[in-house]
C-alpha positions in Angstrom: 173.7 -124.6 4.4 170.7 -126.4 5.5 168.3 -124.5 3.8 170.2 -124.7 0.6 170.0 -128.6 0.9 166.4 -128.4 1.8 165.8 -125.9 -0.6 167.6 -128.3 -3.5 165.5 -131.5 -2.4 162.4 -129.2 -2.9 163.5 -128.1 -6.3 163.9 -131.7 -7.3 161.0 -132.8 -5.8 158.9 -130.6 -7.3 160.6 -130.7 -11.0 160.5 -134.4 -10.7 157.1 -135.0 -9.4 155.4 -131.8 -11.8 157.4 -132.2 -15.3 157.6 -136.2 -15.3 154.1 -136.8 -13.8 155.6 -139.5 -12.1 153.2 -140.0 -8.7 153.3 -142.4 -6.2 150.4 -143.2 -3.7 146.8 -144.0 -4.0 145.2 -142.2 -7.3 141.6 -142.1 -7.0 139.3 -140.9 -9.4 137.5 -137.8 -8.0 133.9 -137.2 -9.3 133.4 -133.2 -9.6 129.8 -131.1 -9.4 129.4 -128.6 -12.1 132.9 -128.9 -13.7 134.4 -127.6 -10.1 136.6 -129.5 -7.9 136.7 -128.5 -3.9 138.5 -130.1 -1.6 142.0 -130.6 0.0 141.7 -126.8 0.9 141.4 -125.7 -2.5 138.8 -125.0 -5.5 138.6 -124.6 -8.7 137.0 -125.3 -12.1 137.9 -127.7 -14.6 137.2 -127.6 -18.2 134.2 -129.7 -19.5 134.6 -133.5 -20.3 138.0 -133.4 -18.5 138.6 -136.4 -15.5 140.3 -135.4 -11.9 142.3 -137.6 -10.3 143.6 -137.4 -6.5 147.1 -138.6 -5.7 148.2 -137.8 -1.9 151.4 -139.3 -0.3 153.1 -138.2 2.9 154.8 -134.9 1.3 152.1 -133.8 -1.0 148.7 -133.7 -2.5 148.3 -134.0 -6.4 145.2 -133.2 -8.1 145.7 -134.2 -11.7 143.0 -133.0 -14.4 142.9 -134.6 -18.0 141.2 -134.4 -21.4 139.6 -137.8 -21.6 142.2 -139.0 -24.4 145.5 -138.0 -22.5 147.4 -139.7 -25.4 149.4 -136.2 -26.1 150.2 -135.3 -22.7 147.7 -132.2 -22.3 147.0 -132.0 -18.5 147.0 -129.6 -15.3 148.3 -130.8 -12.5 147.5 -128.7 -9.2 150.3 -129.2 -6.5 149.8 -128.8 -2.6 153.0 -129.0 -1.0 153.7 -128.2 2.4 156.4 -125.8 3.0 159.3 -127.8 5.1 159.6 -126.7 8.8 162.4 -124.0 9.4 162.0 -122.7 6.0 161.2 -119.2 5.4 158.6 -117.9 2.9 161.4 -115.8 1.5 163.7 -118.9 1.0 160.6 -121.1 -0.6 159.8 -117.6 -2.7 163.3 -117.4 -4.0 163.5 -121.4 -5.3 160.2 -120.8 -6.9 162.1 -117.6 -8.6 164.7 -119.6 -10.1 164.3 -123.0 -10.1 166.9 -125.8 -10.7 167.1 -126.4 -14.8 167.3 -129.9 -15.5 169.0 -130.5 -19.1 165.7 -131.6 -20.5 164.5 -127.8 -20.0 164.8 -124.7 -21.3 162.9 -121.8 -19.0 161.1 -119.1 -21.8 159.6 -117.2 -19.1 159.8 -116.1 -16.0 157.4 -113.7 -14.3 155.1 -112.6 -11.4 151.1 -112.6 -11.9 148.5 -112.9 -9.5 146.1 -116.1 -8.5 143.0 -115.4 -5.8 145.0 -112.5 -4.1 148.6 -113.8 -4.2 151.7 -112.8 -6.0 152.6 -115.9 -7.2 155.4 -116.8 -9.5 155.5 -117.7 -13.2 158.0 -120.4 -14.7 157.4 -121.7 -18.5 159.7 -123.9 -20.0 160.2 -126.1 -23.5 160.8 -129.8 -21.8 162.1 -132.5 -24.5 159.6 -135.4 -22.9 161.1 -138.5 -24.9 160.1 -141.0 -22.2 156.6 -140.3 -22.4 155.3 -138.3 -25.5 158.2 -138.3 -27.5 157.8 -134.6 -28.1 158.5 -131.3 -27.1 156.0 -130.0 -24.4 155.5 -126.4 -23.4 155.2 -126.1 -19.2 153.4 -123.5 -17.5 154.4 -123.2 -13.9 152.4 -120.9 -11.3 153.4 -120.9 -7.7 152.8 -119.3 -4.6 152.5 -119.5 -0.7 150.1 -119.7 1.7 148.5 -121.0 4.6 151.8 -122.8 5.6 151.5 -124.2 1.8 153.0 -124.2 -1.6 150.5 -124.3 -4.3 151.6 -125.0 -7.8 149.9 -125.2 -11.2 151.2 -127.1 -14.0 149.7 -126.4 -17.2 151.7 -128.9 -20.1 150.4 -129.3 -23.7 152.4 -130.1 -26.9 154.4 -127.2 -28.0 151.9 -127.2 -31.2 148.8 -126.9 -29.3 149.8 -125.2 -25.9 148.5 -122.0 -26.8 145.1 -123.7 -28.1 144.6 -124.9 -24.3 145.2 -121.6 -22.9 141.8 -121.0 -22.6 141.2 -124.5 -20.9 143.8 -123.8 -18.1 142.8 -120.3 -17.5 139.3 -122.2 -16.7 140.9 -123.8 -13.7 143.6 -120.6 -13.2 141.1 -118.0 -12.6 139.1 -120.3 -11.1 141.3 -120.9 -8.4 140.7 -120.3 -4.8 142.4 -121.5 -1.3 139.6 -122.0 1.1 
């Protein structure tokens, strides 16, 4: 029973915090070297001409990378969560597997690839966003464990142009590196 609550609060947390956008905390504009971000445990690339900005609050870090005109909503949002005490990596992998569907959301794919080593764990979704964009938005969501961590990457564009950023957020995805 327990880790099903815990396990739902994470689901919400997550969904909330990743498809709204919504952050509390402290953003701070982070100046990157080279197009690559490191810090926080974590580095990666970003695409040229694109701004990072830092959120971190008691239960998470947010890195949040934008086009300099975020008018439409394009962004990747990289997620460090850490994984809540008396979980197991088994229960945190199987929320990540199927994820609580708000009515807002429609999953298209779910699927296993691979980022610097990991199996991590594939979630895209259609999200009707008419609080902020007043559009459809396509969501890419990658996940996986380690280091006592959940990583996630949130790649959201217009439904129209997410597959003309794919080669944007594969900068940062194949970038990617725990250090």
């Amino acid at each position: 029973m327990q880790t099903k609550y815990i396990g739902l609060i994470l689901g919400v947390l997550v969904f909330i915090i990743l498809v709204s956008g919504c952050v509390s905390g402290n953003a701070t504009k982070v100046n990157v070297v080279n197009n690559t971000y490191s810090g926080n445990g974590v580095s990666f690339k970003i695409p040229s001409n694109w701004q990072v900005t830092k959120v971190v609050s008691e239960s998470n870090t947010n890195i949040d990378i934008n086009k300099n005109n975020p008018k439409d909503g394009t962004s990747i949002t990289v997620a460090i969560l850490p994984n809540p005490k008396g979980m197991s990596n088994q229960g945190l992998i199987n929320m990540i597997q199927n994820p609580i569907n708000q009515d807002s959301t429609k999953e298209i794919l779910n699927n296993t690839t691979t980022v610097d080593g990991n199996i991590a764990y594939e979630n895209t979704y259609l999200v009707n966003d008419s609080n902020r964009f007043n559009q459809t938005m396509k969501e890419q969501q990658i996940n996986f464990i380690k280091n006592g961590n959940t990583y996630a990457l949130i790649f959201d564009a217009p439904v129209q142009s997410f597959d003309q950023e794919k080669s944007n957020f594969n900068i940062t995805l194949n970038s990617f590196k725990v250090v």
